[in-house]
ROVO-963443 format. One record per atom (N, C-alpha, C): x, y, z; residue number from 1. Coordinates in pm, 1 decimal, padded with zeros to 6 digits, m for minus. Layout:
# ROVO-963443
PT        xx        yy        zz  seq
PT         X         Y         Z  NUM
...
END
This chain:
# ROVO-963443
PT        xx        yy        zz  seq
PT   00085.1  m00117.8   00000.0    1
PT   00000.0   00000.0   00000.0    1
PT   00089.0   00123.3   00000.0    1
PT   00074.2   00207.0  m00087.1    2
PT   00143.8   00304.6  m00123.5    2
PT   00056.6   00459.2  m00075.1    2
PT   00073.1   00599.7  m00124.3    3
PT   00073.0   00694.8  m00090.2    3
PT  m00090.4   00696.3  m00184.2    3
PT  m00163.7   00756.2  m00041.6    4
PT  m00317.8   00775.5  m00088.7    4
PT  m00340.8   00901.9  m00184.8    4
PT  m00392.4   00863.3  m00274.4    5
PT  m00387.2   00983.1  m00392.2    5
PT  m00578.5   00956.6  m00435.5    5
PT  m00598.2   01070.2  m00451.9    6
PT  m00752.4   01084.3  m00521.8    6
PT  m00752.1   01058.6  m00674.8    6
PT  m00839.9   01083.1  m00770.3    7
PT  m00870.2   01059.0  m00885.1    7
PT  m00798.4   01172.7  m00956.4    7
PT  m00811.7   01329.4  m00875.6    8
PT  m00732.6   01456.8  m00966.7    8
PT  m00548.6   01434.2  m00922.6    8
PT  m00556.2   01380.3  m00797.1    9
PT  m00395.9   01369.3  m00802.9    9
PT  m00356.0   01253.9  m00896.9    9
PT  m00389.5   01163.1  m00981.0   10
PT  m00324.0   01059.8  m01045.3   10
PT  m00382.0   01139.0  m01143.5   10
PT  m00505.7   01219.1  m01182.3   11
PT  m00471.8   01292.1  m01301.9   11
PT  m00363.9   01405.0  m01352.7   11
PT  m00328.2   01431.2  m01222.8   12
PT  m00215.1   01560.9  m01242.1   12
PT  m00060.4   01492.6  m01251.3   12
PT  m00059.4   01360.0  m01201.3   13
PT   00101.1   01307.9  m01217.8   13
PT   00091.5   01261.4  m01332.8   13
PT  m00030.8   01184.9  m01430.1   14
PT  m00007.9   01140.3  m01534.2   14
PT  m00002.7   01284.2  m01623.2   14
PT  m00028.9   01361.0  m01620.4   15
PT  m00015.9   01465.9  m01694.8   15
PT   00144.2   01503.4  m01713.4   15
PT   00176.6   01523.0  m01550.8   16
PT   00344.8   01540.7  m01521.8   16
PT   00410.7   01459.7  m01626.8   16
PT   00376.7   01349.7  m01561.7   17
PT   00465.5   01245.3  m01686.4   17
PT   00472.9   01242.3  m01829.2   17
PT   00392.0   01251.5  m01847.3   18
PT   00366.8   01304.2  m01993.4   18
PT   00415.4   01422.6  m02059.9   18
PT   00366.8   01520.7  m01999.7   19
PT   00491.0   01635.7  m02032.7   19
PT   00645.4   01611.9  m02011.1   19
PT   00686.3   01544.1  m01892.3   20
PT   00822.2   01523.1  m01902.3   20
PT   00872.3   01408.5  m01989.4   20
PT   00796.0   01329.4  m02065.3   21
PT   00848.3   01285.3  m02151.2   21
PT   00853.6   01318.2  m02269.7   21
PT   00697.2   01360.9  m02299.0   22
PT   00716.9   01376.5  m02446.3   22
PT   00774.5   01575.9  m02462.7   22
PT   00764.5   01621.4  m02385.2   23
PT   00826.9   01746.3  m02408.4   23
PT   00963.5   01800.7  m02312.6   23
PT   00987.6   01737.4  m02182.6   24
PT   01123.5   01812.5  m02164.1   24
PT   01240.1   01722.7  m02189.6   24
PT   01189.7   01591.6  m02173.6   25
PT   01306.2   01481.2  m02243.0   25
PT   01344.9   01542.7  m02357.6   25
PT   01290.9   01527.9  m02457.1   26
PT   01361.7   01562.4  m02607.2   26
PT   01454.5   01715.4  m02623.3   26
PT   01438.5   01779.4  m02504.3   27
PT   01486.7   01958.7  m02544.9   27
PT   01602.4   01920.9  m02428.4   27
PT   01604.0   01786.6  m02293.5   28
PT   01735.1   01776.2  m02226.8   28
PT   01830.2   01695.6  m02274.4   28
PT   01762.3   01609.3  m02358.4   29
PT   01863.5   01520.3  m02461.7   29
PT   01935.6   01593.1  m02544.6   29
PT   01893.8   01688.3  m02616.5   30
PT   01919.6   01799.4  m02726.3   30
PT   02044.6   01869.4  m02627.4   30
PT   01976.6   01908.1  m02512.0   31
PT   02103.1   02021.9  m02459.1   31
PT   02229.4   01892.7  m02436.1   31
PT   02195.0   01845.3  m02429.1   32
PT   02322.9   01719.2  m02375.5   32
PT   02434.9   01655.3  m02477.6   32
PT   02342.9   01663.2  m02627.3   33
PT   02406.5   01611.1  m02714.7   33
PT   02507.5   01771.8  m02788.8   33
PT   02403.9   01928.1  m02777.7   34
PT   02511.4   02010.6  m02768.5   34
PT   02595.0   01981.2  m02696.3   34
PT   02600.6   02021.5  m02572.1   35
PT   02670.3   02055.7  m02516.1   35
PT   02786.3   01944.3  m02510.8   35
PT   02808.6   01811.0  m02539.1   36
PT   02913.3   01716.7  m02577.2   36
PT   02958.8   01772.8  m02696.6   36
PT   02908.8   01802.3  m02815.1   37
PT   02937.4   01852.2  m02910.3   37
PT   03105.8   01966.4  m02909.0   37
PT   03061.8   01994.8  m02782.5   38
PT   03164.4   02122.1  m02796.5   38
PT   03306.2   02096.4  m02758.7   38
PT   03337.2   01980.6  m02691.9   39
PT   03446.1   01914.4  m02718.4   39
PT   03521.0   01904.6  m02604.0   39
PT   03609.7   01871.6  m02566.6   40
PT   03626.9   01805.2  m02434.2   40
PT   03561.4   01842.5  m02327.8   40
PT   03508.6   01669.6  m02280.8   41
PT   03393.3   01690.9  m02181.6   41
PT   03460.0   01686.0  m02002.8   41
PT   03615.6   01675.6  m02000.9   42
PT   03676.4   01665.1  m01864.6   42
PT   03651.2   01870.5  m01785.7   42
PT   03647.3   01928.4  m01912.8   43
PT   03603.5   02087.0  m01834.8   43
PT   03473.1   02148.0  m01906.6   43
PT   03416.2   02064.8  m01974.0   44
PT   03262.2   02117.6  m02024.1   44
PT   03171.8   02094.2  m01918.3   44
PT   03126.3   02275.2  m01839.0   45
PT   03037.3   02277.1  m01751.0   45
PT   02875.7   02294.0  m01797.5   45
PT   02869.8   02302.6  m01903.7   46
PT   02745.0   02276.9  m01993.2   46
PT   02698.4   02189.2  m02013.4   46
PT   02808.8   02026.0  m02036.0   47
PT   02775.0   01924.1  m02020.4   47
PT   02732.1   01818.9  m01935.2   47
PT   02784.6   01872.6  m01822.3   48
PT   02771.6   01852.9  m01681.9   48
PT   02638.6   01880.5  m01605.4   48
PT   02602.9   02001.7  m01650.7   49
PT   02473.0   02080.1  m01614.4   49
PT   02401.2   02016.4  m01696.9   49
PT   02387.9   02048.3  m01801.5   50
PT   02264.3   01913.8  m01906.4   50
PT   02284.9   01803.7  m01878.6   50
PT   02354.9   01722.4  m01871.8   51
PT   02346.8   01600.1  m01781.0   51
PT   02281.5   01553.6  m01702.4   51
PT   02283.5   01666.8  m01535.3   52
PT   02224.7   01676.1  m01396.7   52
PT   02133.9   01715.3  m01464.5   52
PT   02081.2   01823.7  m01539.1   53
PT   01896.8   01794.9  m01518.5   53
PT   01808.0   01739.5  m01648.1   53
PT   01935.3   01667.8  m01684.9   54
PT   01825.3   01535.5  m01785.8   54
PT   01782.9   01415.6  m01693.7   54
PT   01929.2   01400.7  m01629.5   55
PT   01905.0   01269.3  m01489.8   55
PT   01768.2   01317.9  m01411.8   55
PT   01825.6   01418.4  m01337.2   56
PT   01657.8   01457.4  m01274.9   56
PT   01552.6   01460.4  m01284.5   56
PT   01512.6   01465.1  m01398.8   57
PT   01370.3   01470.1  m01468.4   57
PT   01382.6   01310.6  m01511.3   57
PT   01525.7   01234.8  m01580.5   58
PT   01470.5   01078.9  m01571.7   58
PT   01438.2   01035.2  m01404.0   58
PT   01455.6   01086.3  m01296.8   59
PT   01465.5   01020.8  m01153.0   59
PT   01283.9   01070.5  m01152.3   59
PT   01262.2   01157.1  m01171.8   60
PT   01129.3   01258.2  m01081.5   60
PT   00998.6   01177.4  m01229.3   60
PT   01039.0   01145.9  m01349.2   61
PT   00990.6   00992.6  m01404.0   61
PT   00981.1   00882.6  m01342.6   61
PT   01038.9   00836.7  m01299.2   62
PT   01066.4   00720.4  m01249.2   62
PT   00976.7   00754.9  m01057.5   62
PT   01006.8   00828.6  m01026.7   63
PT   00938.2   00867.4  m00890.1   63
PT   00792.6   00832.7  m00903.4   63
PT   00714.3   00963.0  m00989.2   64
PT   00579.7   00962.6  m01026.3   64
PT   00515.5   00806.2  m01042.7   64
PT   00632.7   00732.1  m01142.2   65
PT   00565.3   00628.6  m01213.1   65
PT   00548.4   00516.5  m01089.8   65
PT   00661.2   00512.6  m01014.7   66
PT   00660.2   00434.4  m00868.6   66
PT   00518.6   00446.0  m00793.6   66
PT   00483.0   00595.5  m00803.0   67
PT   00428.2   00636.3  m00696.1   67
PT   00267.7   00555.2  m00763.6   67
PT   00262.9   00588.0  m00881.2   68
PT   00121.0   00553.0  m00938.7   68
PT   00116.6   00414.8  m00935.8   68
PT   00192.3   00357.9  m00925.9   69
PT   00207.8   00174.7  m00963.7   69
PT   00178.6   00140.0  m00830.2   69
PT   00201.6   00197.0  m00714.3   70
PT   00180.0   00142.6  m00545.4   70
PT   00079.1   00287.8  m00481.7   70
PT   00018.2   00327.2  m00556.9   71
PT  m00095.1   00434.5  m00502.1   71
PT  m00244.8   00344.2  m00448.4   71
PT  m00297.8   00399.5  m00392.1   72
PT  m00404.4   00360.0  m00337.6   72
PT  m00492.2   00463.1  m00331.8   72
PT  m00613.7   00416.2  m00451.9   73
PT  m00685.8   00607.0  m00488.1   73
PT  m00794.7   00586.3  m00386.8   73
PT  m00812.3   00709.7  m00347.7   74
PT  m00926.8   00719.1  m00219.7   74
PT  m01029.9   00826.5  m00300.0   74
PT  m01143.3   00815.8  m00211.7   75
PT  m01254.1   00902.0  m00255.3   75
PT  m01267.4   00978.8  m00129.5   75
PT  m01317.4   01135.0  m00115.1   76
PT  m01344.5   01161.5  m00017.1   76
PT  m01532.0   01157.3   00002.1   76
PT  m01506.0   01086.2   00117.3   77
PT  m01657.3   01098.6   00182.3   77
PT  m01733.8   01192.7   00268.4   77
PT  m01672.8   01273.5   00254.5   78
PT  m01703.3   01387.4   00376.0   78
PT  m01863.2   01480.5   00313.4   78
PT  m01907.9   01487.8   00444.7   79
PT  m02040.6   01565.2   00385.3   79
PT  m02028.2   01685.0   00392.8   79
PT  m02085.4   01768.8   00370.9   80
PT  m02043.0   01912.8   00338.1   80
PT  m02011.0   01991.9   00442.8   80
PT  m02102.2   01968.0   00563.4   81
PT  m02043.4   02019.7   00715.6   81
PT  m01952.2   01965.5   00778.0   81
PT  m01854.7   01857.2   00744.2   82
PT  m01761.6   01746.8   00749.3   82
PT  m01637.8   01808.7   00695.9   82
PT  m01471.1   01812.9   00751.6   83
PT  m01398.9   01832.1   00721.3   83
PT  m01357.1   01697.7   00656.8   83
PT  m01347.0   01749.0   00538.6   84
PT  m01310.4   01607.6   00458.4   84
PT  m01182.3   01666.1   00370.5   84
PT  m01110.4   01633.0   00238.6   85
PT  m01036.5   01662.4   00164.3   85
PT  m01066.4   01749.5   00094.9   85
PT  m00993.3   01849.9   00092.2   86
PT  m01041.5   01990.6  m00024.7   86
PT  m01086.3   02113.9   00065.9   86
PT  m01129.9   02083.3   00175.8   87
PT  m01184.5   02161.5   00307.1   87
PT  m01120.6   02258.4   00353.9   87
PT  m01153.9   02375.4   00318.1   88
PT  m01039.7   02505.6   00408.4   88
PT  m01112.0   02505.9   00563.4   88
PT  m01031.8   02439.4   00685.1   89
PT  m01064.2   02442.7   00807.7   89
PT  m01015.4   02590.8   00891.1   89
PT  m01145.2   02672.4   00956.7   90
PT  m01073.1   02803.9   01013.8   90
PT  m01045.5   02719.9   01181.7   90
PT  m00932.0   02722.3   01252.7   91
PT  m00961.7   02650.5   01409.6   91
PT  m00929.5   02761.5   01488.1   91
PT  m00928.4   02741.3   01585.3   92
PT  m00926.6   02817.0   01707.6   92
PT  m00837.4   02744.9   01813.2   92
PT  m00710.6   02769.0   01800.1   93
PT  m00603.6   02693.9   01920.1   93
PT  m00623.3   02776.0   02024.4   93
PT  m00692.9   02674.0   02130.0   94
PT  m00759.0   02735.2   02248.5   94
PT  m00672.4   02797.9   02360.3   94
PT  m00542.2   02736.7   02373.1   95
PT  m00432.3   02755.5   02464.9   95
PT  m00395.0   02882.7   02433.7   95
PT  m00402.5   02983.1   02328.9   96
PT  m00310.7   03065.8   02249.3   96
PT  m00395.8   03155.5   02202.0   96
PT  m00517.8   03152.9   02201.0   97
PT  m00594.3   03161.9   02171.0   97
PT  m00582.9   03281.8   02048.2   97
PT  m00522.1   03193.5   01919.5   98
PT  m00477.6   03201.6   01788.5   98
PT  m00581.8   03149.9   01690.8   98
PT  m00604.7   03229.2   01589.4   99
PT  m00695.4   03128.1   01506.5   99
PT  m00540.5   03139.2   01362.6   99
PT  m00617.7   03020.8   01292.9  100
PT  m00542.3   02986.2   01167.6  100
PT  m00627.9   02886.9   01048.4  100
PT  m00560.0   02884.1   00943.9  101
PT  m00693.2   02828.3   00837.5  101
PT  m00577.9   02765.8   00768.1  101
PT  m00645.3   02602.0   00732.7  102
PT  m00586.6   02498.2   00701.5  102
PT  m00658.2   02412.4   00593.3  102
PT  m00623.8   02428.5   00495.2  103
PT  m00647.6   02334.6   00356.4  103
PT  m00603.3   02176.6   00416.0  103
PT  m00713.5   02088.5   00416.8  104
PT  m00705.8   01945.7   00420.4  104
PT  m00717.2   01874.1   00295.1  104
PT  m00572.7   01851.9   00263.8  105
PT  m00546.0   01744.7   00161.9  105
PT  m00497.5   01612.5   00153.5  105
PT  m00437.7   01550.6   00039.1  106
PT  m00385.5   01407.2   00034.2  106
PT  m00236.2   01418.7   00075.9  106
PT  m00190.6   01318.9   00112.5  107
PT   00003.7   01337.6   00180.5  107
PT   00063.1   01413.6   00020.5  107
PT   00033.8   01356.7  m00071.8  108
PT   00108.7   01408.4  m00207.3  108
PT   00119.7   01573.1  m00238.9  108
PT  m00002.1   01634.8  m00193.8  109
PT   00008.7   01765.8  m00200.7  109
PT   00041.5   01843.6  m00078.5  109
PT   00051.1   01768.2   00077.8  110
PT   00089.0   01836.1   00160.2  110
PT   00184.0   01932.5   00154.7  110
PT   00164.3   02055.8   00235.5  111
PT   00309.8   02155.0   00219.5  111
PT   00247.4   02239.0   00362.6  111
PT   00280.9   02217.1   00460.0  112
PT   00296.7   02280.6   00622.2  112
PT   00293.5   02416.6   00584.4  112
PT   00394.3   02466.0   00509.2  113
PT   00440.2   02649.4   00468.1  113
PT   00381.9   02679.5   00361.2  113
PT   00236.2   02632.3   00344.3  114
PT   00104.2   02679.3   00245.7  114
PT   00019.9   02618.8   00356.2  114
PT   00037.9   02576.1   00427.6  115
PT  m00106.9   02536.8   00542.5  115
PT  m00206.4   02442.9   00484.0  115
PT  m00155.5   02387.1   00409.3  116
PT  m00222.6   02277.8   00312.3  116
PT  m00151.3   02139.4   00386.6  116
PT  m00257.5   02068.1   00489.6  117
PT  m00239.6   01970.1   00638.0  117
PT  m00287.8   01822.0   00558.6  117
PT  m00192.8   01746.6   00545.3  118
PT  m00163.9   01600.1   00472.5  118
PT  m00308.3   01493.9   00596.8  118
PT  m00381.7   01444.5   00550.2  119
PT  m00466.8   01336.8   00612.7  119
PT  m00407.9   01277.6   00698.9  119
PT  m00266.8   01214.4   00645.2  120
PT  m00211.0   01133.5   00780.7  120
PT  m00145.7   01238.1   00867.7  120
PT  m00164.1   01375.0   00903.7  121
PT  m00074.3   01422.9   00978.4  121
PT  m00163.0   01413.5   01085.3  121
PT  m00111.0   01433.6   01288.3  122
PT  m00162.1   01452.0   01346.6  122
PT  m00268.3   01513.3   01351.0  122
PT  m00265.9   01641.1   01297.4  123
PT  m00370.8   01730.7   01223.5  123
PT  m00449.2   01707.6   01197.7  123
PT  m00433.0   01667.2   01069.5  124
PT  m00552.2   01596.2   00979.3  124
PT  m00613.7   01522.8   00970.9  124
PT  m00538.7   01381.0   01055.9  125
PT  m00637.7   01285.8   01128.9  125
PT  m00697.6   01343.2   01252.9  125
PT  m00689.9   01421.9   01307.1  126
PT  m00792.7   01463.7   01401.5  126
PT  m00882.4   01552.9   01386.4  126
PT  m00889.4   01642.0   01261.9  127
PT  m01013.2   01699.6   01219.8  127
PT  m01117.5   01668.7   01118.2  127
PT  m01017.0   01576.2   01057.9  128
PT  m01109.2   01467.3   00984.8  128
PT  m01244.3   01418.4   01014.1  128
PT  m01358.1   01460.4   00934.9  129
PT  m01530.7   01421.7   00986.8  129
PT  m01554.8   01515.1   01095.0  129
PT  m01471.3   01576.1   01149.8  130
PT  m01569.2   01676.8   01195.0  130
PT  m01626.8   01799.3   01212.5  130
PT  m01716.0   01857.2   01280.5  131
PT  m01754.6   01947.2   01204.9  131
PT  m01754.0   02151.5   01299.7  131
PT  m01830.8   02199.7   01264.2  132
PT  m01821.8   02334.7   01281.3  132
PT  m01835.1   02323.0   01464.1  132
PT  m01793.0   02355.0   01550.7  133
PT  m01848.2   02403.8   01691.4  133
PT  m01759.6   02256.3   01775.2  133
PT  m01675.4   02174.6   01707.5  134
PT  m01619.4   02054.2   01784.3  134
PT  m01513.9   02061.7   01840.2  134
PT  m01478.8   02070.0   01939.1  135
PT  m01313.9   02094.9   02009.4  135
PT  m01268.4   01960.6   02000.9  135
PT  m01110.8   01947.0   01940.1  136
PT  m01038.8   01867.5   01868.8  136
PT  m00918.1   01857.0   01978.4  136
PT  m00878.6   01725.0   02007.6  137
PT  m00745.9   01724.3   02088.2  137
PT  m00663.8   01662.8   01969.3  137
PT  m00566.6   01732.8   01927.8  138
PT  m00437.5   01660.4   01814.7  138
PT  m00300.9   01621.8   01971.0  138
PT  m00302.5   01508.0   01908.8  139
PT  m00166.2   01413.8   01986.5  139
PT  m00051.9   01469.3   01920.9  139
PT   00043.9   01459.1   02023.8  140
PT   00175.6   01491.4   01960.7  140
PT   00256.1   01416.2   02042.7  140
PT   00420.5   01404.8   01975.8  141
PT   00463.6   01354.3   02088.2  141
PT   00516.3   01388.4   02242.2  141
PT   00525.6   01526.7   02224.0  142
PT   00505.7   01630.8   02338.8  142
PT   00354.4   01612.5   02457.3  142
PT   00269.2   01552.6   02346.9  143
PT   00128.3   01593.2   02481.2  143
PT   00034.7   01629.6   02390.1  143
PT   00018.8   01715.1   02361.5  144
PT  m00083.9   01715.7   02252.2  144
PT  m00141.5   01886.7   02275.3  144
PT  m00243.1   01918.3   02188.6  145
PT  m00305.8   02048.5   02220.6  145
PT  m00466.1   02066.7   02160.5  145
PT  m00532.3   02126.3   02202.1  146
PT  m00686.7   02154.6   02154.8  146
PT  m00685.0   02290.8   02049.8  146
PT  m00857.2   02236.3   01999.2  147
PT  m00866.0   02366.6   01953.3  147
PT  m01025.6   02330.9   01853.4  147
PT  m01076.0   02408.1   01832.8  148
PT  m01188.5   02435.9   01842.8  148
PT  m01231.5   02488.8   01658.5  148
PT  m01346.7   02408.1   01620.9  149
PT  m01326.3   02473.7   01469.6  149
PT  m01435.0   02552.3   01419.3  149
PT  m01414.1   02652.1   01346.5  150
PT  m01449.9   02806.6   01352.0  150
PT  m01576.1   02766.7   01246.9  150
PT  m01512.0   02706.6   01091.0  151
PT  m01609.1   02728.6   01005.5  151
PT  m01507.5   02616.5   00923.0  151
PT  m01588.7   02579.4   00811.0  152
PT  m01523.3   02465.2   00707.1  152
PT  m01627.4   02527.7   00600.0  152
PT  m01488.0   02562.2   00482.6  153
PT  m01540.7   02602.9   00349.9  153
PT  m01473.8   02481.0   00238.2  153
PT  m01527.1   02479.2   00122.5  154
PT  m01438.5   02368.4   00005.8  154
PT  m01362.9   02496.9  m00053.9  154
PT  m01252.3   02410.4  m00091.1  155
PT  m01151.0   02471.9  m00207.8  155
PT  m01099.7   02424.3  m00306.8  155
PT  m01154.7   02390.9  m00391.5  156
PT  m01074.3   02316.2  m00516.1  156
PT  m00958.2   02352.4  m00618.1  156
PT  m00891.7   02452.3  m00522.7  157
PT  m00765.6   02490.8  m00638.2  157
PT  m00696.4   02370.6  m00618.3  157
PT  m00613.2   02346.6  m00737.4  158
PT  m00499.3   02259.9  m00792.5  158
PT  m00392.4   02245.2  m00719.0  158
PT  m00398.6   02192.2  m00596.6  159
PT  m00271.3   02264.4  m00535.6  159
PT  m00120.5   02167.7  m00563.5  159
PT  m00027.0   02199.2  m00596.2  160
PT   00071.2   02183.7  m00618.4  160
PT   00101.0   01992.9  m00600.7  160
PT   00186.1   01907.0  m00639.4  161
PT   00264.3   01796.8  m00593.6  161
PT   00377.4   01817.7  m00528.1  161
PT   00419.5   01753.1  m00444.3  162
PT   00529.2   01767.6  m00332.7  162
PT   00618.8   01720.7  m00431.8  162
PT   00753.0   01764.8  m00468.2  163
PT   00860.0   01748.9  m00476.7  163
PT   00978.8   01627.3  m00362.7  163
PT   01020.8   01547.4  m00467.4  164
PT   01104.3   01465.8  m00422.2  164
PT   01250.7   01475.0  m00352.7  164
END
């Protein structure tokens, strides 16, 4: 069992893939076969550099394709007053008494420093299904902390794939 991905995240990596093959492969092969061209390759830093990011894009191929071959596509079930996937959560950290707003997504698009909170994170499994007015204890390995949720809106922007 591999990394839980929805129906738009395996549509957005097969897309990835696809563009990196049929369009940046052929223009990093090209820079590679210049840049050998130009003749000894023991101080050609052109060749070196086209090299490293033809490899990269063959590795971040090979990543995607891993990832889709051992994915496990989920549906979200969440009802509309339900923090489910796609859900901008407003909470209320009661100790601190801080509010903050958190996009609940799949681990693949998680990113902490966009506030976009991965399902399996402490987080996200604890606000998961529920709903407007519920005080939430998230575990940590410290002890844990509360907090209280304000309002749950949907958001369906595209949000980004995590980088390897």
């Amino acid at each position: 069992m591999g990394e839980k991905l929805t129906k738009a995240d395996v549509k957005k990596i097969e897309e990835e893939i696809e563009m990196r093959k049929l369009e940046l492969r052929p223009q990093l092969i090209a820079a590679v076969q210049e840049a050998r061209a130009q003749g000894d390759l023991s101080e050609n830093f052109e060749y070196y550099a086209a090299k490293r990011e033809k490899n990269q894009n063959e590795s971040r191929i090979g990543y995607l394709e891993r990832m889709l071959k051992n994915a496990t596509v989920i549906e979200d079930r969440a009802k509309e007053d339900e923090v489910g996937l796609n859900k901008v959560v407003e909470v209320l950290f009661e100790d601190e008494d801080e509010v903050d707003s958190y996009k609940i997504v799949t681990p693949i698009r998680g990113d902490s420093m966009q506030n976009r909170i991965s399902i399996e994170s402490p987080l996200g499994k604890a606000l998961l299904r529920r709903h407007v007015g519920d005080t939430v204890h998230v575990k940590t390995e410290s002890g844990g902390y509360d907090l209280k949720i304000l309002s749950i809106t949907t958001d369906d922007t595209d949000d980004e794939i995590r980088r390897f």
